[in-house]
C-alpha positions as CSV (number, residue, x, y, z in Angstrom):
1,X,0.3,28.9,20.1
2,X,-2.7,29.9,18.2
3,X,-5.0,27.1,15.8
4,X,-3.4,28.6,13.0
5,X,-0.1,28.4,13.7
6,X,-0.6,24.5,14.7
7,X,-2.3,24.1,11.7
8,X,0.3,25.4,10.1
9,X,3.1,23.4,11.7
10,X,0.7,20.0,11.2
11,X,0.2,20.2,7.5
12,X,4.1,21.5,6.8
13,X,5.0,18.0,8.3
14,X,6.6,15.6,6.0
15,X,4.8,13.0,6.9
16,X,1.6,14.4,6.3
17,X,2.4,15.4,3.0
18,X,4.1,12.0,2.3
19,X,0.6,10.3,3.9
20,X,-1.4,12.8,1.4
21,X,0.7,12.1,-1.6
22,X,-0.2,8.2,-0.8
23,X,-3.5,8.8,-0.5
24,X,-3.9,10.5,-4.0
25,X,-1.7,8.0,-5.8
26,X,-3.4,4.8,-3.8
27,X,-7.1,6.4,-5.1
28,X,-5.4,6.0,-8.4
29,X,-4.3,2.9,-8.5
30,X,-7.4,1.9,-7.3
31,X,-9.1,2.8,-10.7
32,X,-5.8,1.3,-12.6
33,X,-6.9,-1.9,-10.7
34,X,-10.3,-1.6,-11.1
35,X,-10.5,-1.2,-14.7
36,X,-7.7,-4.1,-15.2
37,X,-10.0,-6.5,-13.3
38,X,-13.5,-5.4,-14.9
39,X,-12.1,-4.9,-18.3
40,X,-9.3,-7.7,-19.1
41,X,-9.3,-10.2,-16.2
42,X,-13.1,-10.8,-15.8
43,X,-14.3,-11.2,-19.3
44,X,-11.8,-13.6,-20.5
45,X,-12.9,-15.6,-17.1
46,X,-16.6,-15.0,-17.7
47,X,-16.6,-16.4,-20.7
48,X,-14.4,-20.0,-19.7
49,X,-17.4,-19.8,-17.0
50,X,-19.6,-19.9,-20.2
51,X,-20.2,-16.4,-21.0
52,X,-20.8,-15.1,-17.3
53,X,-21.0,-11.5,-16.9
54,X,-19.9,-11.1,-13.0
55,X,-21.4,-8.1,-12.2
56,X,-24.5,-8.9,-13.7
57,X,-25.0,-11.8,-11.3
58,X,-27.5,-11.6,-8.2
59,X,-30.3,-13.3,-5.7
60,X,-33.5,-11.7,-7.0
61,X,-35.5,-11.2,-3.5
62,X,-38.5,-9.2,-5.0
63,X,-39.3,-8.7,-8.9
64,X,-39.9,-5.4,-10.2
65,X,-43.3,-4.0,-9.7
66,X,-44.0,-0.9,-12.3
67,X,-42.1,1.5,-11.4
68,X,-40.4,0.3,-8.0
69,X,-36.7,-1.3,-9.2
70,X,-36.0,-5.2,-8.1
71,X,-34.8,-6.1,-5.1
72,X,-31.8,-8.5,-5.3
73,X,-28.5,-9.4,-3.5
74,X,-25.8,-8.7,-6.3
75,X,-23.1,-11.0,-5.3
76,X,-21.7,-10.8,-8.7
77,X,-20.7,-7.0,-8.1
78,X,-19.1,-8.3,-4.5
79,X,-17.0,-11.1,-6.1
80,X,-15.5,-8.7,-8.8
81,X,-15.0,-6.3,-5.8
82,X,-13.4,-9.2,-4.0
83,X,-10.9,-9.8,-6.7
84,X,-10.0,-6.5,-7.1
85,X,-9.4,-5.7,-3.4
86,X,-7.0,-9.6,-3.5
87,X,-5.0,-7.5,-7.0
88,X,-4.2,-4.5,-4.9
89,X,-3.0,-6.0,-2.2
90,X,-1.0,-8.4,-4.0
91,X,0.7,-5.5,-5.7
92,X,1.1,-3.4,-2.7
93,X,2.5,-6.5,-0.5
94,X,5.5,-6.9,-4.0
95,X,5.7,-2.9,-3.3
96,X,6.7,-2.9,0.5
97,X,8.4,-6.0,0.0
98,X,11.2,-4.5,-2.4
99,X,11.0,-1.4,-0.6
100,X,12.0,-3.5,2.3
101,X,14.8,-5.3,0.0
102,X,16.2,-2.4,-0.7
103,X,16.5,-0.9,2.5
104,X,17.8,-3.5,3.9
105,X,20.6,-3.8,1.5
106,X,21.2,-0.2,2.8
107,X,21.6,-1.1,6.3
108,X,23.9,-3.7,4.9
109,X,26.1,-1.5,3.4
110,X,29.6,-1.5,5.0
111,X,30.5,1.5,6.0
112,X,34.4,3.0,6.1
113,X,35.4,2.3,9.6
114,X,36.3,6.1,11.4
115,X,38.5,7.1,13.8
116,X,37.6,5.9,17.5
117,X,37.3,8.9,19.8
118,X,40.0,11.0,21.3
119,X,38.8,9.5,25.0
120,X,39.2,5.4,23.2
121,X,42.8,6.6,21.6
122,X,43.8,7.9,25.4
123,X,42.5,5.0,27.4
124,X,44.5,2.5,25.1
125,X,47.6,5.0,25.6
126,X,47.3,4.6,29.6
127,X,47.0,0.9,29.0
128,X,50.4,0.7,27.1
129,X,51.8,2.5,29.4
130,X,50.8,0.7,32.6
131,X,51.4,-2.8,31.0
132,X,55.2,-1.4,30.1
């Protein structure tokens, strides 16, 4: 088989496509999320704090010096970061969790009983006739 052809066969693979489908749609939730924490959660929280911007919060470790930026530990940008990453997977734990509910209430589904096989329906045919 030549790498063409198995590259071919790989990336026609359902789940591959499903994973990459996934991938697209998780990258854009993660904005969605982003931009809900940043812009609605953490200024209504900032300012209960007393007017905190979070991702203006760091350690300074050395000052600026002309032209050479400051040197600091921005633990503000980690905490928003933080909350975001806690968001998403809040939202993709309800996600799998009614995906789950749902399949499950497929399994228990009843289904109509079928025939039994032609081997069952003889067996229990040599039975009633041995026990007569």
């Amino acid at each position: 088989m030549s790498f063409v052809s198995e590259l071919k066969k790989f990336a026609i693979k359902g789940n591959v496509v499903d994973m990459a489908v996934g991938i697209i749609i998780g990258a854009a939730f993660g904005k969605i999320v982003a931009s809900f924490v940043g812009d609605i959660l953490m200024p209504p929280l900032g300012l209960a704090l007393g007017g905190v911007n979070f991702t203006d919060l760091a350690f300074i470790l050395k000052e600026a010096n002309g032209d050479a930026p400051a040197v600091a530990i921005a633990w503000g940008k980690f905490v928003q970061t933080v909350i975001d990453f806690i968001i998403v997977a809040m939202a993709v734990f309800v996600g799998v969790k009614a995906m789950n509910s749902l399949k499950k209430k497929e399994e228990a589904a009843p289904t109509a009983p079928s025939a039994p096989p032609k081997q069952e329906v003889l067996l229990e045919e040599i039975r009633d006739l041995l026990k007569k």
